[in-house]
C-alpha positions as CSV (number, residue, x, y, z in Angstrom):
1,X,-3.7,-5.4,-14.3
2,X,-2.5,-7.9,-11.3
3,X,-0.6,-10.4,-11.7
4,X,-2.5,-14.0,-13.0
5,X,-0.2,-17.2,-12.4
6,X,-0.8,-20.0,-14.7
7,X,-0.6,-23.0,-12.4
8,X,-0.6,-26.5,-13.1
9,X,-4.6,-26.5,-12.5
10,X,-5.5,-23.7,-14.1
11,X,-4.7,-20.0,-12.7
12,X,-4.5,-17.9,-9.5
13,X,-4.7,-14.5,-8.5
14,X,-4.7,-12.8,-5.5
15,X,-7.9,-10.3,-4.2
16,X,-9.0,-8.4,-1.4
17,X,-12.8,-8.2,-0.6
18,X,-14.7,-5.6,1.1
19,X,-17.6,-7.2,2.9
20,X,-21.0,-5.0,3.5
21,X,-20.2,-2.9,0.4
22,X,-23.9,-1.6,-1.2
23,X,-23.0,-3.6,-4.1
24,X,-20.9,-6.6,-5.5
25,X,-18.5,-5.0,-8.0
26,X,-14.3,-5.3,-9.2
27,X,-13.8,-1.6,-7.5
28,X,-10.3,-1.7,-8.8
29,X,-6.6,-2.7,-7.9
30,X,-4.8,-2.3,-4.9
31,X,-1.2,-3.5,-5.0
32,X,-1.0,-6.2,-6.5
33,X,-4.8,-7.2,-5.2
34,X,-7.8,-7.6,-7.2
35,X,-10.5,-5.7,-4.9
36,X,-13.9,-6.5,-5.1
37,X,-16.8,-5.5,-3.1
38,X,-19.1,-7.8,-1.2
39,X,-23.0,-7.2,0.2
40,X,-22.5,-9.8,2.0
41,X,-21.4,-9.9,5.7
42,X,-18.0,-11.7,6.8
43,X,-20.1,-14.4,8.9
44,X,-20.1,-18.3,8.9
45,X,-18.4,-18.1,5.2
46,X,-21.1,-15.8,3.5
47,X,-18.9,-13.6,1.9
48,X,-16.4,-16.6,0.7
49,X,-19.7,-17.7,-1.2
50,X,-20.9,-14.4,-2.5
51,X,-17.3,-13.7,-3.7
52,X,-17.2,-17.4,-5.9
53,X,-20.3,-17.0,-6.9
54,X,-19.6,-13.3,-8.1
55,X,-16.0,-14.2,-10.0
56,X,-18.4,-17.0,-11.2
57,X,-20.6,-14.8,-12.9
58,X,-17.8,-12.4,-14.0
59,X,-15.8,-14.8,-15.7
60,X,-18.9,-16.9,-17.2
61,X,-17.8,-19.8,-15.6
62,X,-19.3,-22.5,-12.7
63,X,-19.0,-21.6,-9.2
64,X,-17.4,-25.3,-9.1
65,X,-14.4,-24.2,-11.0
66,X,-13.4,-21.2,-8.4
67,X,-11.4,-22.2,-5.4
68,X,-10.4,-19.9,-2.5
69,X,-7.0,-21.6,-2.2
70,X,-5.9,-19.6,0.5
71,X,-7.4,-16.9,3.0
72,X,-10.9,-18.1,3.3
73,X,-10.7,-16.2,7.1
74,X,-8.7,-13.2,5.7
75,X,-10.1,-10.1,3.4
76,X,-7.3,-10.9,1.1
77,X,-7.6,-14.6,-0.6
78,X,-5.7,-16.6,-3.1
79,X,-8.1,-17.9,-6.0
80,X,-7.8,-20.4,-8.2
81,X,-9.4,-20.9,-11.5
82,X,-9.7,-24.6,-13.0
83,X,-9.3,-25.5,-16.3
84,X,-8.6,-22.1,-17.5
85,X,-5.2,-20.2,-18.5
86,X,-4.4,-17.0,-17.0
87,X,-4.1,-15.2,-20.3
88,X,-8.0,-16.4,-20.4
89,X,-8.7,-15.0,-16.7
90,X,-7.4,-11.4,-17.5
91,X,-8.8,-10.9,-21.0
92,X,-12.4,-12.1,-19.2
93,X,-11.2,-9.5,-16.1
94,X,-10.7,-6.8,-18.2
95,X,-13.7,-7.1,-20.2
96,X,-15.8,-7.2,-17.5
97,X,-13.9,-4.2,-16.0
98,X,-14.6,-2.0,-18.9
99,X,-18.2,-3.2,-18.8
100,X,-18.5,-2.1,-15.2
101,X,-16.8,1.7,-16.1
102,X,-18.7,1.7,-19.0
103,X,-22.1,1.5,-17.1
104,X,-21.2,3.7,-14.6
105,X,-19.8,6.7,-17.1
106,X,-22.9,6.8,-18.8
């Protein structure tokens, strides 16, 4: 799993997104990267707002709570997570990772 920093705030982790993918979807680790494919295009901030509204969703959160702290012109982005720990962030991460596999094996 990445690295999760608990920071003052809440937590942070780092991601790459792939923008135009055919779906939204955590399609694994690169580095130390979350990477998570986008449908959406990389214009006029669509994908920054597909990708909080998607970690949104995975971690069962509101889109208010997810910050692009860094990156918002970049493929790779700093997030940050309000008011939750980043022991919190991975164990919702990984559950939702082994969701995804689990619906794609079978």
């Amino acid at each position: 799993m990445i690295p999760i920093h608990d920071t003052p705030n809440g937590a942070s982790f780092a991601i790459k997104v792939q923008p135009r993918a055919k779906r939204n979807a955590i399609s694994g680790v690169v580095g130390d990267t979350l990477k998570i494919s986008l449908t959406a295009p990389p214009l006029e901030g669509r994908a920054n707002r597909a990708c909080t509204e998607f970690l949104a969703e995975v971690l069962d959160i509101p889109r208010s709570s997810i910050t692009i702290a860094a990156g918002a012109a970049t493929r790779r982005k700093m997030i940050r997570i309000a008011g939750m720990s980043a022991e919190e962030v991975r164990k919702r991460l990984q559950q939702s990772s082994a969701h995804i596999e689990s619906e794609l094996n079978g």
